[in-house]
Backbone as CSV, one residue per row, in Angstrom:
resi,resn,N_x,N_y,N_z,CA_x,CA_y,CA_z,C_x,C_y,C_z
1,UNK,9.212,39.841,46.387,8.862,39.884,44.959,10.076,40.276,44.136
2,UNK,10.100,39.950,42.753,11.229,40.404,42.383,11.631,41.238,41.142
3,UNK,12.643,41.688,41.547,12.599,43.600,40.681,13.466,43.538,39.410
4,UNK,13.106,44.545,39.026,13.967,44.681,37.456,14.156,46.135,37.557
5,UNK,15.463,45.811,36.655,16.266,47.001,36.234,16.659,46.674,34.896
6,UNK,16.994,48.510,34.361,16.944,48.482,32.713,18.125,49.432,32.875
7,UNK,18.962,49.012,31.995,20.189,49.153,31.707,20.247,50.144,30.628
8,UNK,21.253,51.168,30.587,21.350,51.792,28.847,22.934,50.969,28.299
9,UNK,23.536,51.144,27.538,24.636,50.656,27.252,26.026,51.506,27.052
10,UNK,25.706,52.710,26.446,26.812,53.426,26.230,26.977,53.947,27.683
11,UNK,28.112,54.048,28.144,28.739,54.559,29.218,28.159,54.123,30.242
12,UNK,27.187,53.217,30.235,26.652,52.446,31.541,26.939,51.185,31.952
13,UNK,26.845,50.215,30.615,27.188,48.714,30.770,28.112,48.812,30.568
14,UNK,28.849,49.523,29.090,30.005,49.671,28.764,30.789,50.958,28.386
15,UNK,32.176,50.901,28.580,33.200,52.321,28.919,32.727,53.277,27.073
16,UNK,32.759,54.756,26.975,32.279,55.126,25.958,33.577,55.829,25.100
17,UNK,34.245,54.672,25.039,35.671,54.556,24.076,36.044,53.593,23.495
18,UNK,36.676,53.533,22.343,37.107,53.152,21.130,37.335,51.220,21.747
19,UNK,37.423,50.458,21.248,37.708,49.041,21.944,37.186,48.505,22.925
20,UNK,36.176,49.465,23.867,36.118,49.184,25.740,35.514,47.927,25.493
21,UNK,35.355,47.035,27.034,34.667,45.561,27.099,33.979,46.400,28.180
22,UNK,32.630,45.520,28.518,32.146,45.252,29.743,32.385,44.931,30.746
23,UNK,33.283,45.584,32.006,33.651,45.710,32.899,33.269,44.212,33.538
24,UNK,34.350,43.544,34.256,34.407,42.045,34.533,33.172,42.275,36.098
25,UNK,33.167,43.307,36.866,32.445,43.592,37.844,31.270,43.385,37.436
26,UNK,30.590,44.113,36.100,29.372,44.087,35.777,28.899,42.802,35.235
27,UNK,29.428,42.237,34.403,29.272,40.477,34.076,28.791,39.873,35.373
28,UNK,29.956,39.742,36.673,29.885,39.028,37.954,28.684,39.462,37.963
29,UNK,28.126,41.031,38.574,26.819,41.372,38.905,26.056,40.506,38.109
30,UNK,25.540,41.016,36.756,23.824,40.721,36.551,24.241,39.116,36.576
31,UNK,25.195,38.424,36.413,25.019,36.884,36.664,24.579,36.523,38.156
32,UNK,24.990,37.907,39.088,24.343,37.532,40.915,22.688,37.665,40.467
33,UNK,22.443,38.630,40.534,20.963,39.174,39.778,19.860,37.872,39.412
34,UNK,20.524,37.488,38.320,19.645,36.812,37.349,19.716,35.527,38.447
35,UNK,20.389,35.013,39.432,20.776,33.907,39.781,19.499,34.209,41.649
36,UNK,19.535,35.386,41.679,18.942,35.718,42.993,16.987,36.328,42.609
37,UNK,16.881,35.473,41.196,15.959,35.815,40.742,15.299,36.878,39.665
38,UNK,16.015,38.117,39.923,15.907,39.592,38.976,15.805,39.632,37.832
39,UNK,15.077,40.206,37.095,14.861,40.490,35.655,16.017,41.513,35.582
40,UNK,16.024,41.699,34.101,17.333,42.730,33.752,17.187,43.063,32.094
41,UNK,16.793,43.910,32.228,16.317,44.230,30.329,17.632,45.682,30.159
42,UNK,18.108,45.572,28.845,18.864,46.626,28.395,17.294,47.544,27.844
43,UNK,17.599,48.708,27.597,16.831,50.035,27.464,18.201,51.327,26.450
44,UNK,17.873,51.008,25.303,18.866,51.626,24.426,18.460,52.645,23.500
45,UNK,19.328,53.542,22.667,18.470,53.944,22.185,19.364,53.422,20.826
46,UNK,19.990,52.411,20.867,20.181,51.919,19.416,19.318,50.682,18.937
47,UNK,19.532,50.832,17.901,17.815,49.491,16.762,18.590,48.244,17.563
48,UNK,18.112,47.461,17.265,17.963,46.367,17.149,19.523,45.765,16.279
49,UNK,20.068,46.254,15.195,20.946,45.518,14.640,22.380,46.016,14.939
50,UNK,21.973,47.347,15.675,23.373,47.878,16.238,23.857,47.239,17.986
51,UNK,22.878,46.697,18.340,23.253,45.923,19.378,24.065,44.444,19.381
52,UNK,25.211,44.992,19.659,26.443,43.591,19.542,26.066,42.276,20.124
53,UNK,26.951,41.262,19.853,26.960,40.425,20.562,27.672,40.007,22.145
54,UNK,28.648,41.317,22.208,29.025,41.666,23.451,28.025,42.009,24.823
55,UNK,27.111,42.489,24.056,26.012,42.913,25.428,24.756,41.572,25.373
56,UNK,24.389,41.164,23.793,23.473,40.144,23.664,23.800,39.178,24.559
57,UNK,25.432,38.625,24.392,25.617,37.312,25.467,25.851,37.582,26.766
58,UNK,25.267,38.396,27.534,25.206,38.549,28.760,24.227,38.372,29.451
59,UNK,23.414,37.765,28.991,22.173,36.883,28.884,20.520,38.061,30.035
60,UNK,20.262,39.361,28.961,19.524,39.965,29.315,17.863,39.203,29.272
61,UNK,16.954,40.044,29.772,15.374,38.883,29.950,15.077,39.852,28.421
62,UNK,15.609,40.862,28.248,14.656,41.715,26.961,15.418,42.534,26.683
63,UNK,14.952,43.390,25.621,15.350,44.679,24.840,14.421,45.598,24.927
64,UNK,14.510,46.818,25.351,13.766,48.190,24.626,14.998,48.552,23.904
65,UNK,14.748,48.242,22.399,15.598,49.020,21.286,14.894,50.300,20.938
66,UNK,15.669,51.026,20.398,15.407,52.823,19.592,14.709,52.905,20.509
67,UNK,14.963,53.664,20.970,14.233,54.736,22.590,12.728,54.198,22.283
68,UNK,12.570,53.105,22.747,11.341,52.534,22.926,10.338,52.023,21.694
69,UNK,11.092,52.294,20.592,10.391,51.947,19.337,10.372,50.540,18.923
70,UNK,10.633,49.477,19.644,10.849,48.060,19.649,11.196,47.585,21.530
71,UNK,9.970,46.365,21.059,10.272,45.686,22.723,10.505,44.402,22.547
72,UNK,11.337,43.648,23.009,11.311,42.034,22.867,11.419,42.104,24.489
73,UNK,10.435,40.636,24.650,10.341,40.178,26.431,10.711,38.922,26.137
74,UNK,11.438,38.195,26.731,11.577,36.468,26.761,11.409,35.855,25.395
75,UNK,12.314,37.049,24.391,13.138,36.238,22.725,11.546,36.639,22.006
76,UNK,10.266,37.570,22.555,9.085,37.898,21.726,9.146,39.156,21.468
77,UNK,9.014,39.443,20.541,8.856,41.206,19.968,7.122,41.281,20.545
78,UNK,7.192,42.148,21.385,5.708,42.369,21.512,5.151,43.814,21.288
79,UNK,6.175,44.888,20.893,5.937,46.208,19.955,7.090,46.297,19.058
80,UNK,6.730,46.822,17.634,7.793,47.718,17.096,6.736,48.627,16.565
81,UNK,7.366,49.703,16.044,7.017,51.121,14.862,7.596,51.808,14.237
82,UNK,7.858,51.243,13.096,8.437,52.209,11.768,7.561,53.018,11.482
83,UNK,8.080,53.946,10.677,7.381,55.013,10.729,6.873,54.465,8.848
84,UNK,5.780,55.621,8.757,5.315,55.810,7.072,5.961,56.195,5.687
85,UNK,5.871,55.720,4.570,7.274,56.272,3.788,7.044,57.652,3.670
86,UNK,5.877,57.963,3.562,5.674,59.776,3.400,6.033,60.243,4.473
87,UNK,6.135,59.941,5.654,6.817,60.871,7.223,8.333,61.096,6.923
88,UNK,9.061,59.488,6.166,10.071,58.817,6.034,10.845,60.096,4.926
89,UNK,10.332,60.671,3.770,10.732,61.252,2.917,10.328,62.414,2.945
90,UNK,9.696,62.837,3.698,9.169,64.353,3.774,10.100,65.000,4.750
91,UNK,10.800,64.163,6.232,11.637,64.160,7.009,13.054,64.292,6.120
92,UNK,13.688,63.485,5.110,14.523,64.065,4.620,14.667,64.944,3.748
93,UNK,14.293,65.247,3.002,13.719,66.670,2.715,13.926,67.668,3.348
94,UNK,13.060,67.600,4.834,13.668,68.994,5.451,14.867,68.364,6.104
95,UNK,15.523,68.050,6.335,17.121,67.346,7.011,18.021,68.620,6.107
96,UNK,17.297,68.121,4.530,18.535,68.574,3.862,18.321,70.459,3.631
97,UNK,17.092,70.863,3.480,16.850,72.324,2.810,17.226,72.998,5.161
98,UNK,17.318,72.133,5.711,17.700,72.666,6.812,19.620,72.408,6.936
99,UNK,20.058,71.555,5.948,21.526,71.147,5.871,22.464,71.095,6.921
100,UNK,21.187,70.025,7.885,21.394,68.868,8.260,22.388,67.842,8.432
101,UNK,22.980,66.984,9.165,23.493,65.499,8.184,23.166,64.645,9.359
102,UNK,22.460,63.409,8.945,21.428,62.289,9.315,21.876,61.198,9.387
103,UNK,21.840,60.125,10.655,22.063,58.781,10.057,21.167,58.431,10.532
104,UNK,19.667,57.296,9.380,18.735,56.871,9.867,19.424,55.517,10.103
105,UNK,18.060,55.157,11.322,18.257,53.832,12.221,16.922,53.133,11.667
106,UNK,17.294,51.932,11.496,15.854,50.820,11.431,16.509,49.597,12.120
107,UNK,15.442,49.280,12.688,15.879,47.323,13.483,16.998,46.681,12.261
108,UNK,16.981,46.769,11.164,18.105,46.253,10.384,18.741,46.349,9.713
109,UNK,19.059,48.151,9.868,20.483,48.740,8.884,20.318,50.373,9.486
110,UNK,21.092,50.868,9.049,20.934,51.881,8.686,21.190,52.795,7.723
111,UNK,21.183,53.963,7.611,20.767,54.607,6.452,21.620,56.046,6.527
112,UNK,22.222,56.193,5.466,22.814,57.783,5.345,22.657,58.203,3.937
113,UNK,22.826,59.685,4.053,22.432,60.434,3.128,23.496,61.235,2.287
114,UNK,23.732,60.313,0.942,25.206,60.937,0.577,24.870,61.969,-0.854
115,UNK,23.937,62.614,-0.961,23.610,63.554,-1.579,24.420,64.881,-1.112
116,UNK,24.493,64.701,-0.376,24.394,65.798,0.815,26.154,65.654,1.688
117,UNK,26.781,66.995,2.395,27.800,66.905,3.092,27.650,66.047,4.094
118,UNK,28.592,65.723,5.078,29.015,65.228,5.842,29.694,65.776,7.035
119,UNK,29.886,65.386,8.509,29.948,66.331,9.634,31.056,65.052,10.366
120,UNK,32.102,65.454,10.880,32.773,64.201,11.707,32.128,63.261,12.375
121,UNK,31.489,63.635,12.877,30.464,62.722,13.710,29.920,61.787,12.810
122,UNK,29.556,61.684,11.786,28.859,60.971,11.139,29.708,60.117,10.724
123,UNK,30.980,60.405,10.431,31.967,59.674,9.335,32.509,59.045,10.273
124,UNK,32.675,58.956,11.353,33.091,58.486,12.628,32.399,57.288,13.366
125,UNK,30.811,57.515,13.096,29.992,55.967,13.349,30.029,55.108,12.364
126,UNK,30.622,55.913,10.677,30.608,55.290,9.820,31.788,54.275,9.953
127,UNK,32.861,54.660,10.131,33.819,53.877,10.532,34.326,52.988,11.220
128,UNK,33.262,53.397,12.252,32.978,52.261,13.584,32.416,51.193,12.919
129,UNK,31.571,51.189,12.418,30.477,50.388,11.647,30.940,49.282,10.626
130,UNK,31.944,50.101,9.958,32.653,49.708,8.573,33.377,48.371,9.597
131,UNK,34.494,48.665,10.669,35.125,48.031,11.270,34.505,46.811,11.930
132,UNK,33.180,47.348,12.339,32.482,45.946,12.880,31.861,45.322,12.094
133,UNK,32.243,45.433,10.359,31.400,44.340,9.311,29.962,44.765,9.321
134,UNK,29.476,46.046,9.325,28.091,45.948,8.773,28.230,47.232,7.988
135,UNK,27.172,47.255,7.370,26.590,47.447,6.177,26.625,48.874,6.020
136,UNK,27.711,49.586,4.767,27.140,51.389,5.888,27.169,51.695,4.458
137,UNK,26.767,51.596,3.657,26.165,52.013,2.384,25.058,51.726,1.336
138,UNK,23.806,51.691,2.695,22.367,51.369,2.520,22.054,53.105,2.387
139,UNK,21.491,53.903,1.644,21.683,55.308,1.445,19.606,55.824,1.306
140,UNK,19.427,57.061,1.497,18.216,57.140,1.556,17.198,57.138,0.138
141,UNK,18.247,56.888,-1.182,17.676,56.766,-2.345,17.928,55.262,-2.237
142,UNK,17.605,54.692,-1.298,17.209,52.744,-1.850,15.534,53.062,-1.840
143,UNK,15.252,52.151,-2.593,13.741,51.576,-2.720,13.305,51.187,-1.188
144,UNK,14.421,50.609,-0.638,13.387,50.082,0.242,13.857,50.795,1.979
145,UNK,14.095,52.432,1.493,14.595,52.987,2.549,13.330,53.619,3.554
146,UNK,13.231,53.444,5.198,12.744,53.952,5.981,13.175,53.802,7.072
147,UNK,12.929,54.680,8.384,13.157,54.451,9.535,12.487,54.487,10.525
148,UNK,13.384,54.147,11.625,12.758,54.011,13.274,12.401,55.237,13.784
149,UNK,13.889,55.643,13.847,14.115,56.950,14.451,16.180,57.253,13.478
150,UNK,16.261,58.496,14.135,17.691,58.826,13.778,18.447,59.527,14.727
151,UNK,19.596,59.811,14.845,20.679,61.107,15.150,20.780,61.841,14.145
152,UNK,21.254,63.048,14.488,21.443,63.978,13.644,22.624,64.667,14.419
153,UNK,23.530,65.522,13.192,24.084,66.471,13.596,24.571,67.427,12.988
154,UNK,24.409,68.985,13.447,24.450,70.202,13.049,25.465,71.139,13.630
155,UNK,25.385,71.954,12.744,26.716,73.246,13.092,25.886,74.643,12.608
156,UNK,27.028,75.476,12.459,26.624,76.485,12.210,25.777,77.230,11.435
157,UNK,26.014,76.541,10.193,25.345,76.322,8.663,23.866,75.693,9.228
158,UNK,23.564,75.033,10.049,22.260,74.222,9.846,21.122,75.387,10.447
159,UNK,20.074,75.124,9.926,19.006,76.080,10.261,18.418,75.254,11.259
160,UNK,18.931,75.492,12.517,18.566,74.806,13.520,17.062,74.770,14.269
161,UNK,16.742,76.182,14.132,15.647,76.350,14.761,14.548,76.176,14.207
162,UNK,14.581,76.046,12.766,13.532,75.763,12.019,13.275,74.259,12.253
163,UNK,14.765,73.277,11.790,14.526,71.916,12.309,13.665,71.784,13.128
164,UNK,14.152,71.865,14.395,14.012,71.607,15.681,12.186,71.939,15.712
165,UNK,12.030,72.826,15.729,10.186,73.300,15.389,9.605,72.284,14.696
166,UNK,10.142,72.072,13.413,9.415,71.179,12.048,9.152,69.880,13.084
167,UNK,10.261,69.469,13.662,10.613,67.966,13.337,9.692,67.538,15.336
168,UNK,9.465,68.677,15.671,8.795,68.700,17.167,7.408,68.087,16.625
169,UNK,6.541,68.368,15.929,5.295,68.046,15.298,5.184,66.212,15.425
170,UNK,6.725,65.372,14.928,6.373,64.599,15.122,7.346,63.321,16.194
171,UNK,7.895,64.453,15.805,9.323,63.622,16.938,9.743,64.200,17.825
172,UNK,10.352,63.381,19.235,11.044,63.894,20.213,12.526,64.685,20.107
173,UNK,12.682,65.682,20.175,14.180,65.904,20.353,15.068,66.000,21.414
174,UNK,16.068,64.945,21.458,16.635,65.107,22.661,18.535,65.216,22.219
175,UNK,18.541,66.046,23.149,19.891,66.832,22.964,20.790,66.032,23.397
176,UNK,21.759,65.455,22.715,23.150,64.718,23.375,24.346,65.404,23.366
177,UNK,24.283,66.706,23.178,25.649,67.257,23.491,25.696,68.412,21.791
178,UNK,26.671,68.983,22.249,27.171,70.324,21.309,27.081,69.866,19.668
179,UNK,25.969,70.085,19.356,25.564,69.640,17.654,24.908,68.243,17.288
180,UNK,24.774,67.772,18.209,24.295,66.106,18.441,23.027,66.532,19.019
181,UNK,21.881,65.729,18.408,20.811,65.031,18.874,20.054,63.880,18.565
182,UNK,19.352,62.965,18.675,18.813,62.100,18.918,17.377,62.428,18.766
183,UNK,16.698,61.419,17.483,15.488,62.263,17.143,14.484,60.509,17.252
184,UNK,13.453,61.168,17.734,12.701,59.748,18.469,10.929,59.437,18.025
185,UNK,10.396,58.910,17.121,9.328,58.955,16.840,7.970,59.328,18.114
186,UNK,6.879,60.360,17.912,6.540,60.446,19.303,5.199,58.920,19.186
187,UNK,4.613,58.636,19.946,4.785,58.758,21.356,6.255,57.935,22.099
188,UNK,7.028,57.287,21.225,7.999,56.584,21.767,8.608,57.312,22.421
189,UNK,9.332,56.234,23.433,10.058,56.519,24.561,10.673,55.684,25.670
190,UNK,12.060,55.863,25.944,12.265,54.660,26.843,11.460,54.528,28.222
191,UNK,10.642,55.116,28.173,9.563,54.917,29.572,8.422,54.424,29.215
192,UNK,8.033,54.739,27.560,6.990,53.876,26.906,7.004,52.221,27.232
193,UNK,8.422,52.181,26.659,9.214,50.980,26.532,9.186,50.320,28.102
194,UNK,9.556,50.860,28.991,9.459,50.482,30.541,7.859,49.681,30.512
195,UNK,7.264,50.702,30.325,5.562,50.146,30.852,5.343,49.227,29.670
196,UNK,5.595,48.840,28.950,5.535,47.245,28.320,5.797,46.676,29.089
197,UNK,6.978,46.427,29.396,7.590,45.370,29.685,7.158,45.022,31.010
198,UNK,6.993,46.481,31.664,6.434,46.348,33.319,4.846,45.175,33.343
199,UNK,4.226,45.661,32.407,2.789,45.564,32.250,3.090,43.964,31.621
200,UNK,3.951,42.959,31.107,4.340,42.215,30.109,4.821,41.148,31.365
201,UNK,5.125,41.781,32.434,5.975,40.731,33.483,4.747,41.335,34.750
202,UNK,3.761,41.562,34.788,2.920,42.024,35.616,3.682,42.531,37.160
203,UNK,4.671,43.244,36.712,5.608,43.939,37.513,5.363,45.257,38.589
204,UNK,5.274,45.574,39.812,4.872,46.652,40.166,5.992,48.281,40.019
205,UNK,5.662,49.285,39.759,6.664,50.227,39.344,7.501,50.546,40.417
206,UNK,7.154,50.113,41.560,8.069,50.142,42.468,8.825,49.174,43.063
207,UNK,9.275,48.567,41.797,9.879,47.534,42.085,10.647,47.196,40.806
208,UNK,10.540,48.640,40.096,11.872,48.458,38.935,12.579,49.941,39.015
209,UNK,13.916,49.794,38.402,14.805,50.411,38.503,15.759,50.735,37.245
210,UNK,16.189,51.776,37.347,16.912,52.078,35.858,18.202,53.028,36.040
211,UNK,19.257,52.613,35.309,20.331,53.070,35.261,20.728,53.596,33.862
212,UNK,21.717,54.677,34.108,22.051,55.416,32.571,22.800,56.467,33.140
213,UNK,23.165,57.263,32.205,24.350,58.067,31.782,24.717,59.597,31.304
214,UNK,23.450,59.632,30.645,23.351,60.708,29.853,21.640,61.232,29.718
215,UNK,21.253,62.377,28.930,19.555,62.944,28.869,19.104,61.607,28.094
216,UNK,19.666,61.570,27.251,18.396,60.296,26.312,18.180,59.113,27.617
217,UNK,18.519,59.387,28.773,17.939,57.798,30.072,17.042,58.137,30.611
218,UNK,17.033,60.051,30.317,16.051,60.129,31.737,14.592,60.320,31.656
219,UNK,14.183,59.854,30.154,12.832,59.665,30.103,12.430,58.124,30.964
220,UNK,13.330,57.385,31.140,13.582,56.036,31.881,13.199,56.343,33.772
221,UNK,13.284,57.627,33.774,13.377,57.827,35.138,11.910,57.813,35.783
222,UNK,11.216,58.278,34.752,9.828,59.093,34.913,8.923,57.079,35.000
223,UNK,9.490,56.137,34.581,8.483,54.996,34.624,9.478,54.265,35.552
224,UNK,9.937,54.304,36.947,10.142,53.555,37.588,10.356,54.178,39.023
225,UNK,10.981,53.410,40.004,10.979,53.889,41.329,12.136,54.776,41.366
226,UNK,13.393,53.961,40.794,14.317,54.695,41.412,15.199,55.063,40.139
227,UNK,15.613,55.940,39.816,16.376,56.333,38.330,17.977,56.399,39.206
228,UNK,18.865,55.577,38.662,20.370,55.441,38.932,20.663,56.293,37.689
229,UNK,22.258,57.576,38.370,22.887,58.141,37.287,24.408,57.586,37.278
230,UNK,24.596,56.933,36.272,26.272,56.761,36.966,27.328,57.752,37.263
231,UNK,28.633,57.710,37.919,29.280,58.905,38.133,29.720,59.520,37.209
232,UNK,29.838,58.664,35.821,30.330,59.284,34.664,29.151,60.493,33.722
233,UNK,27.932,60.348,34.522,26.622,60.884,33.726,26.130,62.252,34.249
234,UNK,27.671,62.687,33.891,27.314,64.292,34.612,25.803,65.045,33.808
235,UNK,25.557,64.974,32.657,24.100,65.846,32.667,22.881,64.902,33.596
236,UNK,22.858,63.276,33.455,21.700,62.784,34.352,21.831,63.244,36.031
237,UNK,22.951,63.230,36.355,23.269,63.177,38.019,21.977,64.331,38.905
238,UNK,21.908,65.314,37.596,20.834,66.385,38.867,19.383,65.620,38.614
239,UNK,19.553,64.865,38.044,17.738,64.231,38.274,17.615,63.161,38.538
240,UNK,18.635,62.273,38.954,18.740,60.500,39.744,18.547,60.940,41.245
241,UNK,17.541,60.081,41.356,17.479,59.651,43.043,18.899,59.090,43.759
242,UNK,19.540,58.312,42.741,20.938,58.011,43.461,22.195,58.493,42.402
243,UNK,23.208,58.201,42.843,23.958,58.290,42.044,25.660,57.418,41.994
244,UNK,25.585,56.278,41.610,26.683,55.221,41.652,28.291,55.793,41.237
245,UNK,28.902,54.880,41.336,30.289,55.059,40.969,30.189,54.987,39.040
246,UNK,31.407,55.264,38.782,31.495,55.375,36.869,31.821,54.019,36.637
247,UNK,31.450,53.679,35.136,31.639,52.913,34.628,32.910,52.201,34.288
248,UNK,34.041,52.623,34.953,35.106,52.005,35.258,35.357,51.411,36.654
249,UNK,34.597,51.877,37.847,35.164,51.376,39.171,33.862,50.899,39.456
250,UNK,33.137,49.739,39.362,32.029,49.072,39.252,30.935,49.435,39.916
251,UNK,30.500,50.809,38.859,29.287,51.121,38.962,28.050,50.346,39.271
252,UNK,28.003,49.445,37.784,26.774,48.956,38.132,26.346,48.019,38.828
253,UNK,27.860,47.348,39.423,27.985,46.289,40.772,27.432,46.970,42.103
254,UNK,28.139,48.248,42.067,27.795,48.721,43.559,26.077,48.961,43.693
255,UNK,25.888,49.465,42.573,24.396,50.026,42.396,23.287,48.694,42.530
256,UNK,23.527,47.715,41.784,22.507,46.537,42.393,22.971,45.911,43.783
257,UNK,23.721,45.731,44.546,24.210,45.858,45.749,23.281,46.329,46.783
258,UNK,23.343,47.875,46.472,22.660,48.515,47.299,21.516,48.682,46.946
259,UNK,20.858,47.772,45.608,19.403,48.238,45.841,18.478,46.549,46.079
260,UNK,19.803,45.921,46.661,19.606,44.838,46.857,19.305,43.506,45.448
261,UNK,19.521,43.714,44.844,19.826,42.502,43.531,20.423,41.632,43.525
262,UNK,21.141,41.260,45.150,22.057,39.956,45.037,21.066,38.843,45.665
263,UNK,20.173,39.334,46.202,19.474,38.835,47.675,19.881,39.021,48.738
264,UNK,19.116,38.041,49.804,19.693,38.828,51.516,20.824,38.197,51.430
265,UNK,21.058,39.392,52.841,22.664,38.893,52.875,24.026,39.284,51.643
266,UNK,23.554,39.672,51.236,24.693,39.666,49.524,24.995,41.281,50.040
């Protein structure tokens, strides 16, 4: 029968620095994969419009975009969920009397908040953004502003603990590192997102597989057989059943290899 695996992108498909490509190993792979039968869906936690055409033409079966808040199977959206404009504006609100700084995500822009200071991190995706030709001055006073989900990031100044409480009521918080988090509408989730797609390809759970990098994968772990950490994914590594080479010495080659994705013999 044949298995699927869900991919994250930052530091998994591709290196998590300034210019990187997709490792020529990993191309070869999912083209063995897809050719020996295998499904292969990316599992991200960016929308829908922040996903390049670098990973699009590598010819995946689907998307779980925003940590599960959008599913496309075979070119069909068969979930999304934006959220309400009152969740939408009541959420920034406290962002800011918690002083905060936010970049909202929707399937087709995103959104920052220039009322308000600014934190490197922020000015830093802004720039990325600016460079890849899209749109980075859609702001949360447009008419037609709402979101998926967001990042956030805080320092010293931010009233963290109050956030973090408020914003638990309706969203996931998941920690990406020293002032960084990743804020996720509940019930979404990239394991939500798994059991679509599982349930969508009448797939058995032991017979899909997931790879990633970092905490925002390892809700990915909990809806499949085997959760891959790559070597570069020092916080996932204590909760993967396996654990591959980094995303420079062909991780995710060796890893479908050994979980057999080429077919026999391969």
């Amino acid at each position: 029968m044949k298995k699927i695996m869900f991919f994250d992108i930052d530091g998994t498909l591709i290196p998590e620095r300034q210019g990187a490509k997709v490792p020529e190993s990993t191309v070869k792979a999912l083209e063995k994969a897809r050719a020996a039968g295998n499904l292969l869906y990316v599992n991200t936690g960016r929308p829908a419009v922040n996903v390049n055409e670098n990973i699009v033409s590598l010819g995946f079966n689907g998307f779980v975009y925003g940590c599960g808040t959008m599913v496309v199977c075979d070119g069909k959206e068969i979930y999304y969920k934006t959220l309400e404009k009152e969740l939408c504006k009541s959420t920034v609100a406290l962002i800011r009397e918690c002083d905060a700084v936010p970049m909202f995500e929707r399937r087709d822009g995103v959104f920052f908040d220039f009322t308000r200071r600014t934190l490197p991190m922020i000015e830093s995706v802004r720039s990325t953004f600016k460079a890849q030709g899209k749109n980075i001055d859609r702001s949360t006073e447009d008419a037609d502003f709402s979101f998926d989900k967001f990042i956030i990031c805080y320092d010293e100044y931010t009233k963290t603990d109050i956030l973090k409480e408020t914003l638990e009521k309706d969203f996931y918080w998941i920690h990406r590192g020293e002032g960084f988090a990743e804020i996720v509408p509940k019930p979404c989730s990239k394991a939500t997102g798994i059991e679509m797609v599982l349930n969508y390809h009448n797939i058995p759970r032991e017979n899909a597989f997931a790879i990633g990098d970092s905490l925002n994968d390892l809700p990915m772990f909990s809806a499949v057989s085997t959760g891959i950490a790559m070597g570069n994914g020092t916080d996932l590594i204590p909760y993967a059943q396996y654990v591959t080479d980094d995303v420079d010495n062909d991780g995710i080659c060796n890893a479908m290899k050994k979980f057999g994705f080429f077919g026999q013999g391969v």
